[in-house]
KEGULO-422688 format. One line per 10 residues: number of its first residue (from 0); for each residue y, x, z of C-alpha. Coordinates in pm, 1 decimal, decimal comma. Example, Ala and Ser with C-alpha at 12.3 -4.5 7.8 and 13.67 -1.06 7.14 Angstrom:
! KEGULO-422688
0 = -450,0/1230,0/780,0  -106,0/1367,0/714,0
! end
This chain:
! KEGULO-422688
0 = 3728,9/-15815,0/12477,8  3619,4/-15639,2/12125,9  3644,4/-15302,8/12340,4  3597,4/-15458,1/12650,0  3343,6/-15719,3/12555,1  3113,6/-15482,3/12379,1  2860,6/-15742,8/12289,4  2473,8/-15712,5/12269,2  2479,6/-15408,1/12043,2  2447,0/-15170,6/12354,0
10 = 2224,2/-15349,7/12539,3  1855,6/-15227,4/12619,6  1563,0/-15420,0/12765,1  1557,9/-15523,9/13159,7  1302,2/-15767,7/13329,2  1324,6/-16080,3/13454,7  1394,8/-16002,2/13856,9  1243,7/-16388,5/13956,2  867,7/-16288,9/13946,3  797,0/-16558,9/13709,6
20 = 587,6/-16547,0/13394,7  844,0/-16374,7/13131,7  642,2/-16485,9/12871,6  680,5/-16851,9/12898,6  1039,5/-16823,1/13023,9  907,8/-16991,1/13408,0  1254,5/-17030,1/13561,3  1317,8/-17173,1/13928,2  1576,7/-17458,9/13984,1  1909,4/-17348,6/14186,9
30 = 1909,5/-17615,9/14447,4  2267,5/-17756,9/14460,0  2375,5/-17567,4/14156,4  2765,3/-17665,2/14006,6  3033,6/-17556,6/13774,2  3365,6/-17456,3/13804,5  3704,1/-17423,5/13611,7  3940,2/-17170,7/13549,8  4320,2/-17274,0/13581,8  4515,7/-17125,0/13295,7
40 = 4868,2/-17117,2/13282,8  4976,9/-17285,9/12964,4  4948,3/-17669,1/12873,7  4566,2/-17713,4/12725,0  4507,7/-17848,0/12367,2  4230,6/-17924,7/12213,2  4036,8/-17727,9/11970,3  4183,4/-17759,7/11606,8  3861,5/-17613,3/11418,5  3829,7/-17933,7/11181,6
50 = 4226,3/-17973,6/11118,3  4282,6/-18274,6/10853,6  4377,6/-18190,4/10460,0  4451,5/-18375,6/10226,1  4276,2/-18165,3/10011,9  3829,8/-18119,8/10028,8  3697,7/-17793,0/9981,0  3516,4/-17653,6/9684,9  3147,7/-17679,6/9735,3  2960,7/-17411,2/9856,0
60 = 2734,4/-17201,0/9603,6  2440,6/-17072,7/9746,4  2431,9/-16708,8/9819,0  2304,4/-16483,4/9624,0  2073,8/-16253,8/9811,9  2014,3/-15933,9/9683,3  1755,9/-15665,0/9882,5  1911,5/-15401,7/10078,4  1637,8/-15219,9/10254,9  1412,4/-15422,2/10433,1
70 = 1673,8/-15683,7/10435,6  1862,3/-15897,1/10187,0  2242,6/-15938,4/10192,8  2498,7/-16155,6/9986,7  2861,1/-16250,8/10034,0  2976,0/-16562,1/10061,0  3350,2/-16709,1/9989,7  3555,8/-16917,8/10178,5  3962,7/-17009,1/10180,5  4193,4/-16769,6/10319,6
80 = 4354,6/-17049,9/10482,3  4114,3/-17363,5/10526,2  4431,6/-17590,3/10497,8  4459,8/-17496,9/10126,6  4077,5/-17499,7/10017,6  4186,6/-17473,5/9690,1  4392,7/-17147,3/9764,1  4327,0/-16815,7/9794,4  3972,8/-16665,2/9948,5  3825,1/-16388,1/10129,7
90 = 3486,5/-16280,0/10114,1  3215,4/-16330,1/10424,5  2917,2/-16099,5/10414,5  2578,2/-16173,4/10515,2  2239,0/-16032,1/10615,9  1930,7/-16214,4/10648,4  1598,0/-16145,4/10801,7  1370,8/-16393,8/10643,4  1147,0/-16613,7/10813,8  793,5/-16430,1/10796,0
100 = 626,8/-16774,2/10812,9  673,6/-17179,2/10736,3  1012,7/-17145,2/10764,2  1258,1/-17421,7/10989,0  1560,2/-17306,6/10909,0  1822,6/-17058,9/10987,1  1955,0/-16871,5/11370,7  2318,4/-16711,1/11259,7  2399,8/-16484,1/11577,2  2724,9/-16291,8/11598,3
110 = 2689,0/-16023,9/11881,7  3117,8/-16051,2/11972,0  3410,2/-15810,0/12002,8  3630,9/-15974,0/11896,3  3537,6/-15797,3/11553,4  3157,3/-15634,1/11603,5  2985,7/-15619,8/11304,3  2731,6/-15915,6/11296,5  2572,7/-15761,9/10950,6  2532,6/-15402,2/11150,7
120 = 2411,3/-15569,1/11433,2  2105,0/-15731,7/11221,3  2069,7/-15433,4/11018,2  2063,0/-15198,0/11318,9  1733,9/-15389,4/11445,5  1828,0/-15720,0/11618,3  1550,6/-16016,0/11600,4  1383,2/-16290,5/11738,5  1069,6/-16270,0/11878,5  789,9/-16291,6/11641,7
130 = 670,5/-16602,3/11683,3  1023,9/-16763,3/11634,4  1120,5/-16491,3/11380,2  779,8/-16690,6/11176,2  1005,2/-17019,0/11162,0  1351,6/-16854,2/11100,9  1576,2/-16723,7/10888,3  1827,5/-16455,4/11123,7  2136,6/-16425,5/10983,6  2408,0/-16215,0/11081,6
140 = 2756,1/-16240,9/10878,1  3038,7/-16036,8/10964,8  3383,4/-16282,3/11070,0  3646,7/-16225,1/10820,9  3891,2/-15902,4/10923,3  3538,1/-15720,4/11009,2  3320,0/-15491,4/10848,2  3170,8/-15546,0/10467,0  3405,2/-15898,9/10481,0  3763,0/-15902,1/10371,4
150 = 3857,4/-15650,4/10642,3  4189,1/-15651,3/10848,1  4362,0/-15301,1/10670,5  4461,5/-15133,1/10993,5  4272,4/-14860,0/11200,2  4280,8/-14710,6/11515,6  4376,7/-14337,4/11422,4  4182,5/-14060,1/11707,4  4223,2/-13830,6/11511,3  4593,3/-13760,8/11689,0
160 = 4416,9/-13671,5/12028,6  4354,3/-13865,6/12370,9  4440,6/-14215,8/12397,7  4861,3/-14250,6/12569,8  4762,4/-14343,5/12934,0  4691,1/-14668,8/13017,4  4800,4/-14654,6/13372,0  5146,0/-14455,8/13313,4  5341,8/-14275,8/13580,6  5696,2/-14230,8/13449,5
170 = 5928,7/-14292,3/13193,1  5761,6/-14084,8/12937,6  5420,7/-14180,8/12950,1  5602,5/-14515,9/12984,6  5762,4/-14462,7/12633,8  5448,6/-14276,9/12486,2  5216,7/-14589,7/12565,1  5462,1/-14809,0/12454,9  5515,7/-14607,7/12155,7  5215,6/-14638,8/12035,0
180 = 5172,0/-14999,0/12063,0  5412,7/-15093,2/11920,9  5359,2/-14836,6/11626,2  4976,1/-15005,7/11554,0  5119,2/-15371,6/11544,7  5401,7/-15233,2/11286,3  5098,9/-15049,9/11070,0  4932,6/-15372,5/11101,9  5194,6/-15600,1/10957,2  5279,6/-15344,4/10693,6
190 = 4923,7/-15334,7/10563,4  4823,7/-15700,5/10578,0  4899,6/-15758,7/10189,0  4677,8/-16061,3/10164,7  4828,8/-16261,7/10491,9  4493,1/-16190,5/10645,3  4655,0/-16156,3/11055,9  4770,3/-16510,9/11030,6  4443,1/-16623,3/10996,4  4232,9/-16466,3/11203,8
200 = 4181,0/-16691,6/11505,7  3858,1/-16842,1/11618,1  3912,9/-17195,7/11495,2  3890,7/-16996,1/11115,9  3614,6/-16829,0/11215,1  3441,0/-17187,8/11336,9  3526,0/-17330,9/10930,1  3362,0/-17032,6/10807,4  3042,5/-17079,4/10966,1  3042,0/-17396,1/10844,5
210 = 3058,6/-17343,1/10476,7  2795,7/-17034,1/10580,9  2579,1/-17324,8/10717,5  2640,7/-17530,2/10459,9  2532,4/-17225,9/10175,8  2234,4/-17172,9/10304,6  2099,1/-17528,1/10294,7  2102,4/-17599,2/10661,4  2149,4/-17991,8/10757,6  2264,5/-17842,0/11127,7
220 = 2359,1/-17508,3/11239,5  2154,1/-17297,2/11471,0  2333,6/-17055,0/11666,5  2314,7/-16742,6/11927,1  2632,3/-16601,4/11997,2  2700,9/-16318,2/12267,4  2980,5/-16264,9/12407,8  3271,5/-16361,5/12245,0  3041,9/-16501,4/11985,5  2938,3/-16755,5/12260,8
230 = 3324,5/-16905,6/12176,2  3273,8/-16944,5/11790,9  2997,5/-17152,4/11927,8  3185,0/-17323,6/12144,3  3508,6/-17378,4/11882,8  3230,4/-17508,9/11645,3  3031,2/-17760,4/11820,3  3385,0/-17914,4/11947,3  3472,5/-17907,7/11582,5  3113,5/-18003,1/11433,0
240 = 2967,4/-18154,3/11705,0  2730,3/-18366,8/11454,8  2630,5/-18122,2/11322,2  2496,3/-17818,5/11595,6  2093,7/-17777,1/11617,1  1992,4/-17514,0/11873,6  2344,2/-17352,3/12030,8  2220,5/-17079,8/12259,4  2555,3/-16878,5/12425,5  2515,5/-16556,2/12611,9
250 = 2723,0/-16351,2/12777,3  3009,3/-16678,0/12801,6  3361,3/-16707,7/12726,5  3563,1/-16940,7/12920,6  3753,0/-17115,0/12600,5  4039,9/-17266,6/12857,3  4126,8/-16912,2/12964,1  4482,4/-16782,7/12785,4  4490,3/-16373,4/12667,8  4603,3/-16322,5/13060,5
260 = 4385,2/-16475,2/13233,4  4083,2/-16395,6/13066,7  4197,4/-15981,0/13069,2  4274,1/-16040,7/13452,9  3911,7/-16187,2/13534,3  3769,4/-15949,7/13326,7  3933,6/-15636,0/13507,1  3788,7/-15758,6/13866,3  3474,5/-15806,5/13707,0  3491,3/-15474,2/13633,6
270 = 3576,8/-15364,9/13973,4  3324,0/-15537,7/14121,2  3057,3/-15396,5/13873,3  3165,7/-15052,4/13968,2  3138,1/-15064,1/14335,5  2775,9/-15240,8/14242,5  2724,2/-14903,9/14072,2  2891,7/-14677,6/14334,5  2613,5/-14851,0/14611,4  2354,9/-14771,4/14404,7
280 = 2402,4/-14414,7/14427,6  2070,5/-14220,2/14561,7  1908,5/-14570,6/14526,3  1855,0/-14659,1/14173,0  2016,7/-14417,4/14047,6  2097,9/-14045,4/14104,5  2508,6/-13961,0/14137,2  2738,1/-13703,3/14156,4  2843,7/-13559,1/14547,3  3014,5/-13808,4/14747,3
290 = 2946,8/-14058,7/14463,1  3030,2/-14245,0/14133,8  3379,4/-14377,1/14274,3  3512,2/-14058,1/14442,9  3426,1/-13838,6/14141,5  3595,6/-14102,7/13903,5  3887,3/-14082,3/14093,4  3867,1/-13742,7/14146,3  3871,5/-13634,2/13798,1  4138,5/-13915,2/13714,1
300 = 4336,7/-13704,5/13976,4  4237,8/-13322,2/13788,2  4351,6/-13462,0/13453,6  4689,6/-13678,6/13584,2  4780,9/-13307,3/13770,6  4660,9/-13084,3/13462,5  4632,8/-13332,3/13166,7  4366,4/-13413,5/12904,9  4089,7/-13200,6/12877,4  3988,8/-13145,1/12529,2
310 = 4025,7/-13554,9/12375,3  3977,6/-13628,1/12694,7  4326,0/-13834,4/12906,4  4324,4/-14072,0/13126,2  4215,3/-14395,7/12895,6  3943,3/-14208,0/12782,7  3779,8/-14154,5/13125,3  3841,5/-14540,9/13215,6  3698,3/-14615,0/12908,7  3377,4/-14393,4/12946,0
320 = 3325,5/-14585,8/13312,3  3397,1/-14965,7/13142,1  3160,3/-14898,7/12859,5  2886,1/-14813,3/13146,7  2923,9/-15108,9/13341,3  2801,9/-15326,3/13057,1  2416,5/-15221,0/13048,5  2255,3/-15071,2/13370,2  2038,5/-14845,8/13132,7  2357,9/-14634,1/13066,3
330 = 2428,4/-14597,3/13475,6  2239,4/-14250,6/13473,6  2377,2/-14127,8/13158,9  2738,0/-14188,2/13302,5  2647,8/-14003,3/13609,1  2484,6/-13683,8/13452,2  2874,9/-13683,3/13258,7  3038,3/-13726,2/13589,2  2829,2/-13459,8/13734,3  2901,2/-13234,1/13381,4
340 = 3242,6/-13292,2/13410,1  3281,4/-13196,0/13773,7  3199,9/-12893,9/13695,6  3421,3/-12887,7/13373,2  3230,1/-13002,6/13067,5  3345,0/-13323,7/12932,4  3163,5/-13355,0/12664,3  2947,8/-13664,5/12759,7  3262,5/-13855,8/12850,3  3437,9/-13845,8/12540,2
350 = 3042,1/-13937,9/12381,2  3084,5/-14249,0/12578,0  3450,7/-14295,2/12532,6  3415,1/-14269,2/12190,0  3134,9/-14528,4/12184,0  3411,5/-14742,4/12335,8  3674,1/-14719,7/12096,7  3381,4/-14733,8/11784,8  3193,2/-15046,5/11838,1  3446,0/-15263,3/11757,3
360 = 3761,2/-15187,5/11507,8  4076,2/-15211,9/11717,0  4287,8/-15388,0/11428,2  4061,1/-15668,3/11397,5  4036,2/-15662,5/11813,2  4397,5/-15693,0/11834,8  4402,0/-15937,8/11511,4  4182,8/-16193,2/11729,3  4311,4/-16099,1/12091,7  4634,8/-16144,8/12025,7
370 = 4651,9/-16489,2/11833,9  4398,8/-16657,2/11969,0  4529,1/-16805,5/12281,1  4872,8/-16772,6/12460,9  4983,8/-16425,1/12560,0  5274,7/-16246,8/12715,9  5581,6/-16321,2/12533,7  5766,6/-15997,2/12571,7  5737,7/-15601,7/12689,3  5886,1/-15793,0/12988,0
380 = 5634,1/-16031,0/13039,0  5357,1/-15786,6/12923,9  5445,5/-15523,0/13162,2  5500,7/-15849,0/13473,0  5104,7/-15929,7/13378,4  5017,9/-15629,2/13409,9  5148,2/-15498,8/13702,1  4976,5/-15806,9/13851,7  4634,2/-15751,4/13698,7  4656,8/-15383,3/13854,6
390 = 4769,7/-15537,2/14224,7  4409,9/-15727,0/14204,0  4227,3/-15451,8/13960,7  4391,2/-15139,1/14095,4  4111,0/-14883,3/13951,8  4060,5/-15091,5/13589,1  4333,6/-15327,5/13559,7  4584,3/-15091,5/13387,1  4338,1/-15008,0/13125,4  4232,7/-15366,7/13079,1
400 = 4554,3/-15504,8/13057,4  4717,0/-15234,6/12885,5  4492,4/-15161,8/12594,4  4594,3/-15442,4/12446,7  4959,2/-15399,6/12472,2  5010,1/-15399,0/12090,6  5039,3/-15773,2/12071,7  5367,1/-15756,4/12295,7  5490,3/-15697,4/11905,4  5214,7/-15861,4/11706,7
410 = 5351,2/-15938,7/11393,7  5173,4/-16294,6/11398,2  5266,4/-16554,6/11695,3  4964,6/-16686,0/11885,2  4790,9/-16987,7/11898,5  4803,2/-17270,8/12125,9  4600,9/-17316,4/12482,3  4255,6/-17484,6/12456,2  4131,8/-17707,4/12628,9  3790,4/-17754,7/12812,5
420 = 3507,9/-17808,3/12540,5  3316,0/-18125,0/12596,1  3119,6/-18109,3/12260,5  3078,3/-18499,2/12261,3  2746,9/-18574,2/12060,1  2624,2/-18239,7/12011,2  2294,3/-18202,2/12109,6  2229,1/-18007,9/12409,4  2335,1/-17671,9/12448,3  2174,4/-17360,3/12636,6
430 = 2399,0/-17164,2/12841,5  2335,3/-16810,9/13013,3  2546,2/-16625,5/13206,3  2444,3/-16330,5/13433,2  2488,9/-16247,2/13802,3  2710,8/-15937,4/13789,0  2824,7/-15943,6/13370,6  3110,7/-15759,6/13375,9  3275,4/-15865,9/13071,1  3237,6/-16241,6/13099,7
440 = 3183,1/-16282,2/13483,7  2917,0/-16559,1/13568,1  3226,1/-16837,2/13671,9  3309,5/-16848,7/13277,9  2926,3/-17026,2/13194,3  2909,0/-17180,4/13493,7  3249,6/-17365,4/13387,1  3163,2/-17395,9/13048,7  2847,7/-17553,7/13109,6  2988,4/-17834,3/13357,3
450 = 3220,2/-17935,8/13074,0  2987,4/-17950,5/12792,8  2864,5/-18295,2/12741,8  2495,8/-18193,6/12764,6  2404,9/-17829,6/12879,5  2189,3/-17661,5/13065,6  2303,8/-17339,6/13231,0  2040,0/-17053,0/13346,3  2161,2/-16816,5/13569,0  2009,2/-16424,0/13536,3
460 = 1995,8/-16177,2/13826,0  2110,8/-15921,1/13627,6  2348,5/-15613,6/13589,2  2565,0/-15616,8/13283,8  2650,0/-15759,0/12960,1  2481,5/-16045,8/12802,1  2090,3/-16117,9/12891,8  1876,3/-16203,3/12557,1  1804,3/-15837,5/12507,6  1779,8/-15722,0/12857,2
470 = 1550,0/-16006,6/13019,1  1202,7/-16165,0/12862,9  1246,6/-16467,7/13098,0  1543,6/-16540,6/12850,7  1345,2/-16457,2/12512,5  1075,6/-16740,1/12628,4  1383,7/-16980,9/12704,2  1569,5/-16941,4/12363,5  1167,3/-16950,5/12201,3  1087,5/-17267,1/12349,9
480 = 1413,9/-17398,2/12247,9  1417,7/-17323,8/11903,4  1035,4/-17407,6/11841,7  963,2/-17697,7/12075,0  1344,7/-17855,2/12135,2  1271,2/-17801,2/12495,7  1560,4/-17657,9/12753,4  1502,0/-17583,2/13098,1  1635,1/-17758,2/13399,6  2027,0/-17725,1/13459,3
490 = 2067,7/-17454,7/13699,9  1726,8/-17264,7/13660,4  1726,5/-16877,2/13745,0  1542,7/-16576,3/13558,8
! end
């Protein structure tokens, strides 16, 4: 996800396609609305967020929030491993936008990745609307392994040229891909000095918040995660459930979905998302001759025959489509560089490539992806899952599946299966999952939603990733529900 679950950070401003007043958030009941699950292949457990110790943590100073810019920032610390409390720590950083008014409390919001910097992602302009922004606090902190935190130590070198190819057609792009796989996980391991890998999963990330929650004098914690930040919300209200406020999760990931399964539904998202694009040539948006697919696969075809162009292979033409398909604002930018590169400049494809590959650090990607749910345990059974994802992804499913490959020799085993969360107690939760989102297709929040113990899911006809910034209908939801405790009716549409 961290590469191919972007988060909101890309995401620019879309109306609400119902007609109703965006304003208020007016949302229309889906008559007959359900949920679904998603089987996963390995035994569910539950979610291990609040594991027993013997020991009780240190309390939690306050931070101590220094200006930077406009802003103010602090750092806040918290056990390594939550187990020993007493151990050793790693810092958490934080930004906060203060309330401009009488203030209620505080909104963390973590935009995803796995590893997107929350911090940047405040800093770079994210906020509530102003009348909410009046009442509250927004704080972004980055997860430990990201950013100004205790960062995971290995990078993603592109420096070296293109990207080994993703979908590789014999035995030495075979042993080039695998190569370099397995070369990352072994930098990894021999740069983790502080035992940081093994304790990167989301159920750490969950106890952080906590003590964050805890530091700034919060009785509950009021959340807005995107993305995979909508499953540190989930990990912590089935850990805390006593003690969530407003949870608001866009953009949702299905926490009973292994490494496998979620890649898998991911790459036919993706699919599907293109050929949305590919009919919308000469209709909403202008394409290249003979269209977005056919001149995709026709300069997959020049560069397979000739190779890379400039730092331009294979992966780095998947990755300049992918990154496209999560905000419908960038459709007409890829199709100028499809156009450009048609006639041989490929200069706007490795721009959006490399906005791929730079949003989110692949080491602390990989650090999460890999050990935070079942995975492949072998090259064997890494190569078997993805030769299946490609039979029902044929166009993306190589490059989902096999940009992870690195954890077929992650230094650090993964963690067990979860199962459904039911959140029992929590207060009610608001849940929003778009039409064609092709990072966390719409099945994941209408699943998660029909397990929670009290949701209510809102449905947005909308192309791409994640709706808060892209659709005012949703604004005027999250608004009412952080000022007035009201939710809309299960199953409305914006």
């Amino acid at each position: 996800m961290g590469a191919l679950a972007l988060s909101a950070l890309l995401l620019v401003g879309a109306g609400c396609s119902d007609g109703s007043d965006a304003s208020s958030g007016t949302v229309a009941p889906i008559p007959g609305s359900g949920s679904g699950t998603t089987a996963v292949s390995a035994t569910p457990t539950t979610v291990t967020a609040a594991a027993s110790t013997s020991l009780s943590p240190p309390p939690v100073a306050p931070p101590d929030w220094q200006p930077c810019g406009s802003l103010t920032c602090a750092s806040v610390d918290v056990p390594l491993d939550h187990d020993d409390p007493t151990g050793p720590t790693i810092s958490i950083a934080l930004v906060r936008r203060a309330a401009t008014g009488t203030r209620l409390g505080s909104v963390f919001v973590n935009p995803g990745g796995p590893g997107a910097s929350g911090v940047d992602f405040v800093a770079n302009g994210f906020q509530l609307d102003p009348e909410t922004a009046r009442s509250y606090d927004v704080i972004g902190f980055d997860p430990r392994g990201v950013g100004a935190s205790t960062p995971v130590a290995c990078t993603l070198d592109r420096s070296a040229g293109p990207l080994p190819d993703w979908s590789p057609d014999d035995a030495a792009e075979v042993e080039a891909m695998d190569g370099a796989a397995e070369a990352f996980a072994r930098s990894c391991a021999q740069t983790d000095a502080t035992g940081l890998l093994a304790h990167l999963r989301t159920d750490d990330v969950a106890r952080d918040l906590d003590r964050l929650r805890a530091a700034v004098g919060d009785e509950q914690l009021h959340y807005i995660g995107f993305s995979f930040g909508t499953l540190i919300g989930l990990v912590y209200a089935e850990a805390f459930p006593e003690r969530v406020g407003h949870l608001v999760l866009d953009g949702v990931v299905d926490p009973q979905q292994d490494l496998p399964g979620l890649l898998t539904s991911q790459a036919v998202a993706f699919e599907q998302a293109f050929a949305v694009l590919d009919a919308a040539c000469g209709i909403r948006v202008a394409c290249p001759p003979g269209g977005v697919a056919a001149a995709h696969d026709e300069l997959m075809a020049r560069i397979e025959r000739s190779g890379p162009v400039g730092q331009v292979g294979p992966a780095e033409l998947d990755s300049a489509a992918l990154i496209t398909l999560y905000d419908e604002g960038l459709w007409p930018v890829y199709t100028i560089a499809l156009t450009e590169a048609l006639a041989g400049d490929f200069g706007s494809i490795e721009d959006l490539s490399d906005t791929f590959t730079r949003v989110v650090p692949f080491g602390a990607y990989a650090g999460v992806e890999c050990t935070d749910s079942p995975r492949p345990a072998d090259r064997a059974a890494w190569s078997a899952f993805a030769a299946a994802t490609t039979a029902l992804a044929p166009r993306f499913g190589p490059a989902v599946a096999n940009e992870l490959l690195t954890c077929a020799w992650w230094p650090v085993p993964p963690g067990p299966a979860r199962g459904p969360v039911t959140a029992p107690g929590a207060r009610p939760v608001l849940v929003v999952g778009n039409t064609n989102d092709p990072a966390t297709p719409l099945a994941n929040a209408e699943a998660v939603a029909g397990h929670l113990e009290s949701a209510s899911l809102v449905v947005v006809e909308l192309d791409g990733h994640t709706a808060y910034s892209a659709s005012s209908c949703v604004r005027g939801l999250v608004r009412r529900y952080l000022l007035a405790d009201e939710l809309p009716p299960d199953g409305s549409r914006c």
